[in-house]
C-alpha positions as CSV (number, residue, x, y, z in Angstrom):
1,X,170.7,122.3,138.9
2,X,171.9,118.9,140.8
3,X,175.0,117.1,140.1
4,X,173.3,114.8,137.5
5,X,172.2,117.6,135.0
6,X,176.1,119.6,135.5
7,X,177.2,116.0,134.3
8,X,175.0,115.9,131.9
9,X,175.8,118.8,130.4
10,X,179.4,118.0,130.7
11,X,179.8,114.2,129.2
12,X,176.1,114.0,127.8
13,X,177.3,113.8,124.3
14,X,179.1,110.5,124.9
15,X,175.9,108.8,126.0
16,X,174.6,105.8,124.7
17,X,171.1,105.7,122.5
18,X,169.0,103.0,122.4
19,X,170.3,101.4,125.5
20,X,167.6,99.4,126.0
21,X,167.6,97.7,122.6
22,X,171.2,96.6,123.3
23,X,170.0,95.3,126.9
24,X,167.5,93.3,125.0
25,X,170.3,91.7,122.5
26,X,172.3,90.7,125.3
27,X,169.1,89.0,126.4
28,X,168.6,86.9,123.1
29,X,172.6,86.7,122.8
30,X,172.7,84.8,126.0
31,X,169.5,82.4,125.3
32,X,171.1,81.7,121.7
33,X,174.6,80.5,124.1
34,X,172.3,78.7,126.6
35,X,170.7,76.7,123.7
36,X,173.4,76.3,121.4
37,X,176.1,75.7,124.3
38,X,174.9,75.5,127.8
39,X,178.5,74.9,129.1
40,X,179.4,78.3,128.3
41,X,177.0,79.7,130.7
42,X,179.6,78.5,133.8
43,X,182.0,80.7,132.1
44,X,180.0,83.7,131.8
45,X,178.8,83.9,135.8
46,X,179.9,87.1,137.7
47,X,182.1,84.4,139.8
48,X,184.4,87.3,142.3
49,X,186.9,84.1,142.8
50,X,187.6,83.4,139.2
51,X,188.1,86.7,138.3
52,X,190.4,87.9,141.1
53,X,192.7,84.8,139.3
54,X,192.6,86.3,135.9
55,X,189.2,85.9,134.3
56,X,188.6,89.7,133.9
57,X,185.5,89.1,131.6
58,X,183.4,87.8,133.7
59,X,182.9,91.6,135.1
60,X,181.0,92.3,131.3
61,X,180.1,88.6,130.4
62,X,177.3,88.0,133.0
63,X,175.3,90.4,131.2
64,X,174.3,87.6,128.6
65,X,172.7,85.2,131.3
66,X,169.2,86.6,130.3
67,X,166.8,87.0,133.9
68,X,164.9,83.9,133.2
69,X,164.4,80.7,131.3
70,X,163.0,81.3,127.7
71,X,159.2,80.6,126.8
72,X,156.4,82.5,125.4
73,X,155.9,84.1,128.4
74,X,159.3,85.6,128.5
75,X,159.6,86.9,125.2
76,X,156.0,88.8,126.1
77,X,158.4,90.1,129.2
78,X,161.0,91.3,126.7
79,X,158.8,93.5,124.0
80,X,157.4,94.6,127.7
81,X,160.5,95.9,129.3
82,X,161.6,97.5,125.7
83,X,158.6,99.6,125.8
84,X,159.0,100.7,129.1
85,X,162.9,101.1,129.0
86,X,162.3,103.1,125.6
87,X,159.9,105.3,127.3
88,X,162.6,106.2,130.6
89,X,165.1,106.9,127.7
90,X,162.6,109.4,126.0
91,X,161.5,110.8,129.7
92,X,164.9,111.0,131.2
93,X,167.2,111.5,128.3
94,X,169.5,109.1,127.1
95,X,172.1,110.6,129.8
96,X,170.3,109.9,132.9
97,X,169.2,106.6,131.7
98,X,172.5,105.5,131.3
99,X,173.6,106.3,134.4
100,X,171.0,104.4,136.1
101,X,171.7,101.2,134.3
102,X,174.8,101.9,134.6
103,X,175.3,102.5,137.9
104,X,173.1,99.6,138.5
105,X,176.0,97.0,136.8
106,X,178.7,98.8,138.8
107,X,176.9,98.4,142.4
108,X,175.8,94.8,141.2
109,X,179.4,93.9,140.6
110,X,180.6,96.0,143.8
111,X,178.0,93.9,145.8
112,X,179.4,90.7,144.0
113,X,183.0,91.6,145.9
114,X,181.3,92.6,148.8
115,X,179.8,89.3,149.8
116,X,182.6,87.4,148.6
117,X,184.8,89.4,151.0
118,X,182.4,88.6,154.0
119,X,182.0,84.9,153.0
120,X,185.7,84.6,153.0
121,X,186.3,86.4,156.5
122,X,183.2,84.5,158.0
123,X,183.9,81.2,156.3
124,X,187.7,81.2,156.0
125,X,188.2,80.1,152.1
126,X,186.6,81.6,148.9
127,X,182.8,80.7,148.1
128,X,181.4,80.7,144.8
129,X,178.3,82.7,144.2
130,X,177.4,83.5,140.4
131,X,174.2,81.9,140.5
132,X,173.1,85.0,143.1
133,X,174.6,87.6,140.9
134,X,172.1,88.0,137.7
135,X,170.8,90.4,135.2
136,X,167.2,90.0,136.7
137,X,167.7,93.0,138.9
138,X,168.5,95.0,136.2
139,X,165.0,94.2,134.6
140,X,163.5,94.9,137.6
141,X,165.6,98.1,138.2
142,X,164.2,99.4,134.8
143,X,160.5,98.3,135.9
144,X,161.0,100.1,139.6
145,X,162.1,103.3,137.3
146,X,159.4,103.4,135.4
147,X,156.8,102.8,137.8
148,X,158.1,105.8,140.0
149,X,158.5,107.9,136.7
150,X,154.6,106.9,135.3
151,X,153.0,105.9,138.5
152,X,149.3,106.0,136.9
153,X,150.3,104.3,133.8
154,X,147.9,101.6,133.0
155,X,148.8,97.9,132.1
156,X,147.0,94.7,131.3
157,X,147.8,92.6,134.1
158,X,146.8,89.2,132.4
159,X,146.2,90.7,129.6
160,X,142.5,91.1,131.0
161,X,143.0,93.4,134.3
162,X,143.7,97.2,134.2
163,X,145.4,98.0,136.7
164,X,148.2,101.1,137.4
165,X,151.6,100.3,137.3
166,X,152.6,101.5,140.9
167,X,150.5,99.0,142.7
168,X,152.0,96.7,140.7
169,X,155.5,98.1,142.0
170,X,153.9,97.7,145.5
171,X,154.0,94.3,144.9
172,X,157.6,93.5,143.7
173,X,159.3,95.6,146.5
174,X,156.3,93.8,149.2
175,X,158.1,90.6,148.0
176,X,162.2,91.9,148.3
177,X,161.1,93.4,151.4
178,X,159.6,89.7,152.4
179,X,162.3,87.7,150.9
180,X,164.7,90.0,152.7
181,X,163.2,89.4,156.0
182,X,163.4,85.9,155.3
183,X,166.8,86.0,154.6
184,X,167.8,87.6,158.1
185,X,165.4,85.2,160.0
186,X,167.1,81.8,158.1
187,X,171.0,83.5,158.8
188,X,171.1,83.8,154.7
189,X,172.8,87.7,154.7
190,X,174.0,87.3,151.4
191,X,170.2,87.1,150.1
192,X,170.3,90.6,152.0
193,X,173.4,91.6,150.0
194,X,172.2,90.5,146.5
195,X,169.0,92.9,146.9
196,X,170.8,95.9,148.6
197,X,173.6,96.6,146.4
198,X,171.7,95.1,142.9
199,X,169.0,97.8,143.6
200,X,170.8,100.5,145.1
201,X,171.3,102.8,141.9
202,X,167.3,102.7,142.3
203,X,167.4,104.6,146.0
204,X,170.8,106.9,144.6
205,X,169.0,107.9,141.4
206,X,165.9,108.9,142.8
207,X,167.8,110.7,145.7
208,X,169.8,112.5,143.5
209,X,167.2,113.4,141.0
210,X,164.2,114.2,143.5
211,X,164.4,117.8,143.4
212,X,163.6,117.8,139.4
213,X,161.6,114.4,138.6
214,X,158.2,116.3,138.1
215,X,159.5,118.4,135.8
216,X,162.4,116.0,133.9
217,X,159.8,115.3,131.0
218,X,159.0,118.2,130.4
219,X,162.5,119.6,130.3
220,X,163.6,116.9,128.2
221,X,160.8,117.3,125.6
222,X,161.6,120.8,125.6
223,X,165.0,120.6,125.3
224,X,164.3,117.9,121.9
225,X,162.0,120.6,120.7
226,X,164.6,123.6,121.1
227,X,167.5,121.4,119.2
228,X,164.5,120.7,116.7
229,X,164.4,124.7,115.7
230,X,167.7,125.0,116.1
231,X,168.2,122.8,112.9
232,X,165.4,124.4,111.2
233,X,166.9,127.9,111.7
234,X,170.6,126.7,110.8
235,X,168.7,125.1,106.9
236,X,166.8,128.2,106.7
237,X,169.9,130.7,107.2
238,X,171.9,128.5,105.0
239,X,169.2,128.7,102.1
240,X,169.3,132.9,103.3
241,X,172.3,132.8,102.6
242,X,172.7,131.3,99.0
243,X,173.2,127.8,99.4
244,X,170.8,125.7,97.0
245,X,170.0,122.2,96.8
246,X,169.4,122.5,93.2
247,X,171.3,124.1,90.4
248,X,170.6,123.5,86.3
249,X,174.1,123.0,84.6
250,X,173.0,124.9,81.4
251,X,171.1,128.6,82.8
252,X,172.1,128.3,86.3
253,X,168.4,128.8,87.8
254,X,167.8,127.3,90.9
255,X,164.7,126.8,93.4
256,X,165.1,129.9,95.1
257,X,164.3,131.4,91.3
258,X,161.2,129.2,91.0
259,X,160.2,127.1,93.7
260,X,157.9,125.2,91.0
261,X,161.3,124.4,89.3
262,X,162.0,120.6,89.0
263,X,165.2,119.6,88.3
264,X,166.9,115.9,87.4
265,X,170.4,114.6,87.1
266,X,171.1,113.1,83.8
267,X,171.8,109.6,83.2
268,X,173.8,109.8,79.6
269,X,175.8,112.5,81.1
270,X,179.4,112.2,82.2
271,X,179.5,113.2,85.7
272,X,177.3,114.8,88.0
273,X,175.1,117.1,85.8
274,X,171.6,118.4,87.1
275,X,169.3,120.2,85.0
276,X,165.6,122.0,85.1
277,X,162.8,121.2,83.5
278,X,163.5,123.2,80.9
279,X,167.2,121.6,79.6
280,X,167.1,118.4,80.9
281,X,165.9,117.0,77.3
282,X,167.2,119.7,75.2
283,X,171.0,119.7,76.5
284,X,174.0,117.6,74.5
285,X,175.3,115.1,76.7
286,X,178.6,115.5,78.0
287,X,180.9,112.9,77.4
């Protein structure tokens, strides 16, 4: 058992479900600001400077700057990284999933402090940088999840090609890795920084979870099933054990005398009377 599943079983209750449809919201939250009022969006930038002097929500508000600009092809992007983020929760548990997005925010702001420390020792006064800072790594950290998690998993590239996911994750870490290279050679280290620390929790997680990755499906699956007959047992030795659903006010019969019993509250009656078949149009109202 690693360190994630003794958390797990630890804190797992206070995890978040559907985590990926809240991602999403903030997504549309943030283009409803930009159209409604783009000056907000200078407000909302993970800005290091600005918050050290007192503008504490920024380290939450940056989430709303959605990854990209909004067109057809993004909301196609948006239904596409709910079905995959949906999927990681259902394959990881809500848990685990968590704590990769999670962890990714944490390291993205860390990284945000980071560079701003090196700026100001390198540069000698406090650079602003919230335009480097953005919620597109955290798409991307969800697509790099997935595509280690479901590596044959088909897509429509194009809507035309099949092709598996993985080479497609080829391609997006081919381009950091080129964009990072390009960085170093043009003395830009803070594109270097922005990559790093945005996509660490991707190396961490996988680190920390290697050991049981084959096998976290199936354990989670199993583990939904086992909870599944633990709730069917728990009805069934409550109905063993005399509790009814259904009760007639005048003879006191109840399903477990006749299961083809049908019973119906009455409408005329004063309070919460049920009846059988047999009494619910022969009984005097109660009043």
């Amino acid at each position: 058992m690693n360190f994630l599943d003794k958390m797990e079983r630890k804190y797992g209750r206070y995890a978040l479900s559907h985590l990926t449809m809240y991602i999403i919201v903030t997504y549309i939250a943030g283009y409803i600001i930009a159209l409604a009022a783009p000056i907000m969006r200078q407000y909302l930038t993970l800005e290091p400077y600005y918050i050290l002097h007192g503008q504490i929500w920024r380290l939450v508000s940056w989430i709303l700057i959605p990854p990209s600009g909004l067109d057809i092809f993004t909301i196609i992007m948006l239904f596409f990284y709910y079905s995959i983020g949906t999927s990681l929760e259902r394959a990881w548990g809500d848990f685990k999933y968590n704590v990769y997005i999670f962890s990714g925010i944490l390291m993205t702001i860390l990284g945000s402090f980071l560079l701003y420390g090196i700026e100001y020792a390198v540069k000698g006064y406090p650079a602003l940088m919230g335009t480097a800072f953005s919620t597109y790594y955290i798409s991307l950290s969800i697509f790099l999840g997935f595509a280690i998690s479901f590596p044959d998993m088909q897509v429509l590239l194009y809507f035309i090609i099949p092709i598996k996911i993985k080479w497609l994750a080829y391609l997006d870490v081919a381009l950091l890795a080129y964009s990072m290279i390009t960085s170093i050679l043009s003395g830009n280290w803070a594109g270097c920084v922005v990559i790093l620390c945005s996509l660490a929790n991707v190396l961490v997680f996988f680190l920390m979870t290697r050991k049981g990755k084959h096998n976290s499906f199936r354990q989670n699956r199993r583990r939904k099933e086992f909870k599944k007959a633990v709730s069917r047992g728990e009805a069934e030795y409550r109905n063993l054990n005399g509790i009814t659903k259904h009760k007639c006010a005048i003879c006191g019969r109840t399903e477990k005398d006749d299961p083809n019993l049908e019973f119906r509250f009455c409408s005329r009656c004063n309070g919460n009377y049920e009846y059988c078949q047999d009494h619910l149009f022969t009984h005097e109202h109660v009043k």
